[in-house]
N, C-alpha and C positions, 0 to 999 in steps of 0.2 A: 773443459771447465769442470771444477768437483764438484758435486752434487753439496746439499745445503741442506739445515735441517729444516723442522716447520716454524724453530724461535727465528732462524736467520731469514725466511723467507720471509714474515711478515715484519720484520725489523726493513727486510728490501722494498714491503709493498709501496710506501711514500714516497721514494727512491721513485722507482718504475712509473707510481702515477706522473710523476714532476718530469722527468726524462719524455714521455709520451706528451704532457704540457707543451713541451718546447719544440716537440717534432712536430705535432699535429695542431696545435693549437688549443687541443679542446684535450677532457680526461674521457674515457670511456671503460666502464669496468669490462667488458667480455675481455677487451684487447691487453688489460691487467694481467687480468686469470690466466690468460695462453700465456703471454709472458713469462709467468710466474711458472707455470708447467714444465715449459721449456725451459728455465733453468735448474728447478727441480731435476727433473729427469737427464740432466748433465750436457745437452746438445752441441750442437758444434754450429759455430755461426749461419752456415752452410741452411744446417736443417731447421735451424731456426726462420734462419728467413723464409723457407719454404710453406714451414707450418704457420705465420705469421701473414704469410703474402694475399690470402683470399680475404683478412680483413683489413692490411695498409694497404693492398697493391704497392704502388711505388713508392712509398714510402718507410715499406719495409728493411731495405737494408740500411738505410741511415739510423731508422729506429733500432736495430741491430748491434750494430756499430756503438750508438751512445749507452746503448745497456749494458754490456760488454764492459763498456770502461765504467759506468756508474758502479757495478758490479764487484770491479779489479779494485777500485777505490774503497769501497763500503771495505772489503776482505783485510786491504791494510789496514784502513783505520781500525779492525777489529784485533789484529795483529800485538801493532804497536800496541792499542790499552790493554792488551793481555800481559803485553813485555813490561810497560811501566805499572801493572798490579801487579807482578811477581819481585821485581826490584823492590818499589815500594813495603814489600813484606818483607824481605831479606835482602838488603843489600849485599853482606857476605858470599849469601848463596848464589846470587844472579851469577856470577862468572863461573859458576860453576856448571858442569852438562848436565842438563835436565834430566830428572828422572825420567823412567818409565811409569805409565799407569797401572801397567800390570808388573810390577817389582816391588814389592814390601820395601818400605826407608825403614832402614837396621838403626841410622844415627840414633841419637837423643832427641827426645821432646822436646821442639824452641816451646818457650811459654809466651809467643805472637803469635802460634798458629790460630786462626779463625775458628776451626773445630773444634778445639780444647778448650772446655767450659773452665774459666777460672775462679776461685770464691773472690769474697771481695778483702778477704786480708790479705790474699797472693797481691791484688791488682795493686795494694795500699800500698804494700813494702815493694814493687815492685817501682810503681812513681817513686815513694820516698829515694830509691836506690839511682834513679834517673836526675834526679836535684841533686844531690849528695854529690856525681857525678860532675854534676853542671858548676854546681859551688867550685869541685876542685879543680877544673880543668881552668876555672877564671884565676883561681889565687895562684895556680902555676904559670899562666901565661903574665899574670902582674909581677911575681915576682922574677919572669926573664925579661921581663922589660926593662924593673929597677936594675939589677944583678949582672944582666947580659951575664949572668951562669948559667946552664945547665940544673936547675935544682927542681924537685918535686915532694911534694907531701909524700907520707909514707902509704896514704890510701892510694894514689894514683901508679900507676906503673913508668919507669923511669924513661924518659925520651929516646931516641933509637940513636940520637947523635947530639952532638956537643955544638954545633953549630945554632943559632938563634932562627926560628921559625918564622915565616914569613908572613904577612899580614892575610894571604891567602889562604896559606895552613891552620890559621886561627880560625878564618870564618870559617873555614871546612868541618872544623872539629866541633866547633858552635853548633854547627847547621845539623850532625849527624845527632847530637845530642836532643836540640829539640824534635827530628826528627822519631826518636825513638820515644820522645813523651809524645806525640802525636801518634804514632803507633797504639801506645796504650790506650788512650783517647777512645781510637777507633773500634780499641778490641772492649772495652766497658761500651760502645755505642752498639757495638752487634750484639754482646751477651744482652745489653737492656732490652734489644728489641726481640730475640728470641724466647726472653721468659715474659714479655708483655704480651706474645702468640700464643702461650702455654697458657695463661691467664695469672700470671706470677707478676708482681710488680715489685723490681729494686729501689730502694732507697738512692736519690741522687749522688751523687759523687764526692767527695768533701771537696771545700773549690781550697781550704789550704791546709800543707800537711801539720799535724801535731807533733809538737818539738820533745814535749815530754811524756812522760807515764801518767800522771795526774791528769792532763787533759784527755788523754788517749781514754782511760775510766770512764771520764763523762760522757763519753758516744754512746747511741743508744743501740743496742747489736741489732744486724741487720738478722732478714729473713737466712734461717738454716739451712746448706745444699741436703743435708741429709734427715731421716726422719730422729727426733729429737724425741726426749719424755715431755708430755704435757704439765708443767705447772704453773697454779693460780697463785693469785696471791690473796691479801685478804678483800681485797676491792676486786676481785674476779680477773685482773688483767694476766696474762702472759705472760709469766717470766722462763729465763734461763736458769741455769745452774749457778748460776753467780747474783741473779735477783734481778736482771735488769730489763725490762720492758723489752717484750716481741712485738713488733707490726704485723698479723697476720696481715696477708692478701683479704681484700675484699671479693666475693664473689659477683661477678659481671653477665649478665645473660648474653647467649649470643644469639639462641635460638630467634629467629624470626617472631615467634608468635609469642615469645616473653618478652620480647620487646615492644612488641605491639599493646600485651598487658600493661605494660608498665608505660607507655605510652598513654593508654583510656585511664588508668589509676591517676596520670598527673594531670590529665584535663577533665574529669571527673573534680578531682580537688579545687582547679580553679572557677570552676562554675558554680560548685558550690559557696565559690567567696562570694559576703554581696559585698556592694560597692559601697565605699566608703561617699555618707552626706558630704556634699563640700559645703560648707557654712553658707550665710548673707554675708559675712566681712571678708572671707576669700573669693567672690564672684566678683569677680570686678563687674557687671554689669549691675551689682545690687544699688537700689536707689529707698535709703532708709526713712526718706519721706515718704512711701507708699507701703502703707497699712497691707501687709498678707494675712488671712485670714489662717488658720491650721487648717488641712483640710481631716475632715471625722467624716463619718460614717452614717447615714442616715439612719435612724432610729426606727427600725421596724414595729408597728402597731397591731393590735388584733385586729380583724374587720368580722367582724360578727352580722350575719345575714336577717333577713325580719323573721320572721314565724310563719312559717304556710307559705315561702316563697318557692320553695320545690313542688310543694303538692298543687300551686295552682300551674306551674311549666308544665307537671303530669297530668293533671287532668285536659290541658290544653292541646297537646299531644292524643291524647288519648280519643277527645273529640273530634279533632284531626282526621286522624285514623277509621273513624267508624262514620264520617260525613264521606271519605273518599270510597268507601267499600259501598255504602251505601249506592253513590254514581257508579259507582261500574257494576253495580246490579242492572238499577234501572237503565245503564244505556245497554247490559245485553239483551236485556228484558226487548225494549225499542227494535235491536234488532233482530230477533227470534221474529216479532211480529209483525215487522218492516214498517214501523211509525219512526223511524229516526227523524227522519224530518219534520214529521210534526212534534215532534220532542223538541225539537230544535227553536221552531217557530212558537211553541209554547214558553221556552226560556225568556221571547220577549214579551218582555209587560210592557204597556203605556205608561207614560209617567200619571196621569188621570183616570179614573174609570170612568167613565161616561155610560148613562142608561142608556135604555134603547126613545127616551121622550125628551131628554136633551140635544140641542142642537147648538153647532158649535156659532163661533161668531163670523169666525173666517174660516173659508176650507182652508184645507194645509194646502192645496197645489195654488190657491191665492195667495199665498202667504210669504211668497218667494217675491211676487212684483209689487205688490202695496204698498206703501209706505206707514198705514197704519194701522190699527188691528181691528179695526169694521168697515162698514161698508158705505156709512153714510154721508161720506163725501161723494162717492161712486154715484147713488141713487140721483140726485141732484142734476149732477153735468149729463146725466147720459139722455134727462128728457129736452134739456135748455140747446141752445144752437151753440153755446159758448163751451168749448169743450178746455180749456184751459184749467177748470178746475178735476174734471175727470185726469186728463194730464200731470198734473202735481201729486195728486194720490197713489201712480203707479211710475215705476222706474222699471226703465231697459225695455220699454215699446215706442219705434220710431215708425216712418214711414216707410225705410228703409227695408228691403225683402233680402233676406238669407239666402244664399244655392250655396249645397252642401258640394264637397270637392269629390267629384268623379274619381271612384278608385276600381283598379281592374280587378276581375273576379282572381282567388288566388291559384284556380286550377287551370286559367288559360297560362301559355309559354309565351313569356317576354319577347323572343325572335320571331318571326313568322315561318310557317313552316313549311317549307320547300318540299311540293310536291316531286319525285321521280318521274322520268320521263320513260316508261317501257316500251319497245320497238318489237315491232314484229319481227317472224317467223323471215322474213322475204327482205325487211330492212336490215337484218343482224348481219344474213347470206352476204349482202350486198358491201356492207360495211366492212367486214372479215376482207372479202375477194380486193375493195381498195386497197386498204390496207395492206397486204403482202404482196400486190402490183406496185408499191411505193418500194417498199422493202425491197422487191428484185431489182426496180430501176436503181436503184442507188446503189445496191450491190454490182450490177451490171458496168456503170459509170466506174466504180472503183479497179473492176477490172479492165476496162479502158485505158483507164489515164494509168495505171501500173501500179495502182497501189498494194493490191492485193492480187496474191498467183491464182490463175486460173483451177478453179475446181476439178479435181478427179474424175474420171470417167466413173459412171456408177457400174461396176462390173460384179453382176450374180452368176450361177452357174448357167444359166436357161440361155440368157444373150454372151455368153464368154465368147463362141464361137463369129459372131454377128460385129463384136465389138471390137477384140485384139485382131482378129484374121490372121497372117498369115503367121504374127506370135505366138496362137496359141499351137501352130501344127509342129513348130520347129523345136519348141519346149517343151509338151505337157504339164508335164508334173510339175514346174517351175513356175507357170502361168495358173494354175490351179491354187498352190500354196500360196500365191500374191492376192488371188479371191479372196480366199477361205480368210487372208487376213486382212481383206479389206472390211468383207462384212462381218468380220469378228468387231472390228475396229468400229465400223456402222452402229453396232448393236452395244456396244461397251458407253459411246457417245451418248446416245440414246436414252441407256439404262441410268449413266452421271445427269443426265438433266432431268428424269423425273426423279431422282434423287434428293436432287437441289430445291428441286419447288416442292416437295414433301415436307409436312409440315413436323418440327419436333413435338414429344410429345407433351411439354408445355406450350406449345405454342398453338397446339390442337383442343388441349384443355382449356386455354382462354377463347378459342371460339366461341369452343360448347357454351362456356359461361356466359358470352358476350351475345350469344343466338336466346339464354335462356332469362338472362336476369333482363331487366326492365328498370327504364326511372319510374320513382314514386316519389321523385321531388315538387311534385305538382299535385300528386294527390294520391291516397292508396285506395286499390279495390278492396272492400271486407266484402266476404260469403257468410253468412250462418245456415247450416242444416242441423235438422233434428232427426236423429237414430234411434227409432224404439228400441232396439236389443243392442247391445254393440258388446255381446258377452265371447265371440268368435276372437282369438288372437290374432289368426290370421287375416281379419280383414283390417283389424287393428295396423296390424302392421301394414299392410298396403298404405293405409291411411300416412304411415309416420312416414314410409319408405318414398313415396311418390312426393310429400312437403317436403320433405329433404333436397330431394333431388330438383325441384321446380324451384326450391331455392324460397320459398313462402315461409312465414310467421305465424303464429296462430298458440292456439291450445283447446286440448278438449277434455270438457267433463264430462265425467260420468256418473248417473243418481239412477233411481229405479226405472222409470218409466219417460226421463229427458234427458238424452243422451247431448250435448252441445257438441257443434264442432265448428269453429270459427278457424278462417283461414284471412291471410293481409300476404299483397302482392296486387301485379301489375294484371291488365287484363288478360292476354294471353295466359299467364300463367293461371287465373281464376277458369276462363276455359276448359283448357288442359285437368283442373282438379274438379271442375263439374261433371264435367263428361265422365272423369274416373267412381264419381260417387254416384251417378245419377243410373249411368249406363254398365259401365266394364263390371262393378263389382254386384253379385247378385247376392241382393242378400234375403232370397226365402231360399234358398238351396243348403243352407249349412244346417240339415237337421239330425237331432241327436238319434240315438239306436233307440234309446228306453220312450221314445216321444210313441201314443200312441194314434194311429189311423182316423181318431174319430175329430183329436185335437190338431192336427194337421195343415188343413185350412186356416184356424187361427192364426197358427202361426209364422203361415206364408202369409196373412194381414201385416200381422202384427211387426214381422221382421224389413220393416222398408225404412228409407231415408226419403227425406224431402227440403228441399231449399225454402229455406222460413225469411229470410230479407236477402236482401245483395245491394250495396250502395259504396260511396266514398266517402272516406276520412280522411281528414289533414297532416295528418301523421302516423307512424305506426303506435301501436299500443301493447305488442306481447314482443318475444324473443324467439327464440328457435321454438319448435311446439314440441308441448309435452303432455301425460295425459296425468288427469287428477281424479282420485276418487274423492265424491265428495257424501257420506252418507245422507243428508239432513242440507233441508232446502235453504238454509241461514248459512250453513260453508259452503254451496254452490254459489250463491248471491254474497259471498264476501270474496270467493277467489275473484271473479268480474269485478267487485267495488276496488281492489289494489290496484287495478289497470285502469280503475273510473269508466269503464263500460256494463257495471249492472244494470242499464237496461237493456243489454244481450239479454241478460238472464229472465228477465220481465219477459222480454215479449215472445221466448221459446216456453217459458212457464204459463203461458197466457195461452198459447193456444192449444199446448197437453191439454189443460182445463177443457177449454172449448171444445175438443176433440172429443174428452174423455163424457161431458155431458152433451154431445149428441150421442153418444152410442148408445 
């Protein structure tokens, strides 16, 4: 098979997909492409199927086979249209032996060759000379009709015989003639389309020839093949050397983005159109009994403002502004000197002033069951036996006695709580020793009834001799290395089971967690102590380091002479950080170099901690702890007010005081 170029292969590709249609039912492009390959590269049925076969399998050689002939097919039909295009351009030359392509044709210029650009007065006289033709070949065939002579015009060339031409010889010679105006036809359709490539546009064709010279003048000349002098006329137009009007070509963008200008230039223009009114007598839906109003434009007005209507919005603002500075004076003021609440309780006024020698009519706490607003229906009923008038005077008192609903306190637990049952020293012993008498009988049973193989002999080095006998004297070394790997194998077992019950180390971490942390859904332990110095980093730090780890909430201030330290958590853990504060940490031993002998003692006073309350709260109230310097007793008793426990602060400031005026 000859190899193909890449026009004939994709001219094959539709071929190939349709062939594959009919073998396999379905199209697939890989199986295309191989195809396609395979005939490119020239194969032979053979190796095609081979290269073919891992994606038809069996279907291979029949797909083979119909490509083959789809193939042999396509090649003639490309053949014959080559034969009947070269006929069709010279019938003369067809019976002639084809050139070579590489041999110069020495002949003459046909004027049908495709490549030879013709002007358009070659094309004119070359039709006109094709009619002329056609005219004569009719008036010689009519006049052997009439005549049955032999006769011919003198343009025509004289018949080759004397005998009368057959009705076949006639259409033949018909047919060759318009043949050759079809010829020309085709070669003005290719030159058109070639200068329409170039950006050159001919003028269409004449559709009939001009008989004289007079009409022949009035043509308008077409576009020049060669370059011409420019001239105008007196209206600017084109002419030739004889006067008569040029068509330049119009210049055509081809470029992409000049056409895309000129694209936005023509939709530009039409957006710019506006839309023509359609009338009321073109709407067909207009109804000229209904009054339309024109629609205008509302008529915009001045609005001109009063006089002094800015200056009192400013001054109102202004008063605004110095009433609010004002309050947040006096409420820092309130709290610098811790009257906020009575500030508070001061804000309410009575709707009445009452002196101190007025006396009201009704107390207020009567004033809820009475029905009127004195007493003198009351006085009455309560000395008489008849109590129905005391009754009418007061609403919502019956005979009937109230019991409030029993609610549980909120720090006892909902479930009851299951005491552990702890076993002695001699009950555990006892308990263990059943327990793995159960374990051997059952193991025991299993190797009864043949469940499981009898256990190994336990063989060490001490009873080897006691235990193999007469095996170990006959083998030594044989029975030794069966030891060695017994109790290697003993001690491997062994080592994989505490292995197993070793705990990872998240899983050790949640012990710890689960040994340390505590519910405090039922209630939280709070400590407070007071630190004379707490200026040491280091116990500082014990302080944050040991809350951290105990897993407690808290925070501590720090002021001159009241040091807080509040801690939240579960009992155990308040424990564990009493002991740390009360006991472990000393604190008269951190004394400085430059302190000297005399003040010493003071300051092993003066450097101690002591636990000031310890009680429950119903919730937590800090977050992780942290420590606050606070200089000034108003931001020590505001950082406790954000947490709503300022009276921490109270009652550790209450007894510095106390402290400080006993000494």
């Amino acid at each position: 098979m000859a190899t193909l170029s890449k026009r004939d292969l994709e001219e094959l590709k539709p071929a190939v997909d349709e062939t594959l249609r009919q073998v396999l039912g379905f199209s697939d492009s890989a199986v295309v492409t191989a195809a396609l390959n395979c005939v490119a590269k020239g194969m032979s049925k053979n190796k095609a199927i081979n290269m073919l076969t891992p994606l038809l399998a069996e279907s291979a050689p029949r797909f083979v086979e119909n490509l083959f002939a789809t193939i042999s097919e396509k090649q003639a039909e490309v053949k014959s249209r080559k034969r009947s295009a070269a006929r069709d351009d010279d019938p003369e030359k067809s019976k002639k032996k084809r050139p070579s392509h590489f041999t110069e044709d020495d002949g003459e210029d046909s004027p049908l060759k495709p490549d030879v650009q013709l002007t358009s007065a070659q094309i004119k006289s070359m039709m006109d000379n094709a009619r002329q033709q056609i005219i004569a070949r009719k008036n010689e065939l009519s006049t052997i009709k009439t005549t049955r002579k032999p006769a011919a015009p003198s343009s025509a060339p004289p018949p080759s015989s004397s005998r009368e031409p057959t009705e076949s010889e006639k259409q033949v010679l018909v047919n060759n003639a318009f043949q050759k105006v079809q010829r020309a036809a085709e070669i003005q359709a290719r030159i058109s389309a070639s200068m329409k490539s170039t950006g050159l546009n001919l003028p269409p064709p004449p559709t009939a020839p001009k008989s004289t010279d007079e009409d022949k003048a009035d043509e308008v000349a077409s576009v020049p093949t060669g370059p011409t002098n420019l001239i105008l006329d007196d209206q600017g137009r084109t002419v030739d050397e004889r006067g008569r009007v040029i068509q330049l070509p119009k210049f055509v963008p081809t470029i992409k983005a000049n056409i895309r200008a000129k694209r936005r230039e023509e939709f530009k223009a039409t957006q710019e159109e506006k839309p023509q009114d359609i009338g009321h007598n073109q709407n067909r839906f207009f109804d000229p009994r209904v009054l339309i109003n024109p629609e205008q434009r509302a008529r915009k007005s001045f609005k001109f403002y009063e006089p002094g209507r800015f200056e009192r919005i400013a001054q109102r603002i202004r008063a605004k502004s110095q009433l609010e500075k004002l309050q947040n004076e006096i409420a820092k003021a309130a709290k610098k000197t811790g009257i906020s609440s009575a500030t508070k309780l001061a804000q309410i006024t009575p709707k009445k002033d009452l002196s101190d020698t007025d006396v009201p009519t009704v107390e207020w706490w009567d004033s809820v069951i009475l029905t009127t607003d004195s007493y003198q229906g009351l006085t009455a009923g309560a000395h008489s036996s008849d109590n129905s008038k005391m009754a009418d005077g007061i609403t919502g008192i019956t005979h009937l006695v109230e019991h409030p609903i029993q609610m549980k306190p909120p720090a006892e637990p909902t479930k009851p709580v299951e005491i552990p049952i702890y076993l002695t020293k001699k009950e555990q012993k006892k308990l263990r020793r059943q327990r793995r008498r159960e374990v051997q009988r059952e193991t025991s049973e299993k190797i009864r009834l043949g469940l499981e193989p009898p256990p190994e002999p336990k063989v060490r080095m001490a009873n080897l001799m006691r235990v193999l006998g007469t095996e170990a004297v006959q083998d030594p070394t044989k029975v030794e290395a069966h030891v060695r790997a017994q109790m290697e194998k003993r001690q491997k077992t062994h080592e994989e089971a505490n292995a197993a019950r070793k705990l990872t180390d998240s899983q050790r971490k949640e012990k710890k967690m689960r040994k340390i942390k505590e519910d405090t859904s039922l209630g939280v332990n709070v400590a407070l102590y007071r630190v004379r110095d707490f200026r040491d980093q280091a116990k500082r730090f014990k302080v944050e380091a040991n809350c951290n780890q105990l897993h407690m909430t808290g925070m501590v201030i720090l002021h001159k002479d009241v040091n807080v330290v509040v801690v939240e958590g579960g009992p155990k853990q308040q424990k564990k950080f009493r002991r740390l504060m009360l006991h472990r940490i000393k604190w008269s031993q951190d004394k400085k170099k430059n302190d000297d002998d005399d003040d010493s003692d003071d300051e092993n006073d003066a450097k101690r901690c002591g636990l000031v309350w310890e009680g429950m709260t119903k919730e937590r109230h800090f977050g992780e702890i942290r420590f606050k310097q606070c200089p000034t007793e108003s931001t020590a008793r505001e950082a406790f007010r954000k947490h709503n426990v300022e009276h921490y602060w109270d009652l550790c400031h209450s007894q510095a005081i106390l402290e400080n005026a006993d000494s």
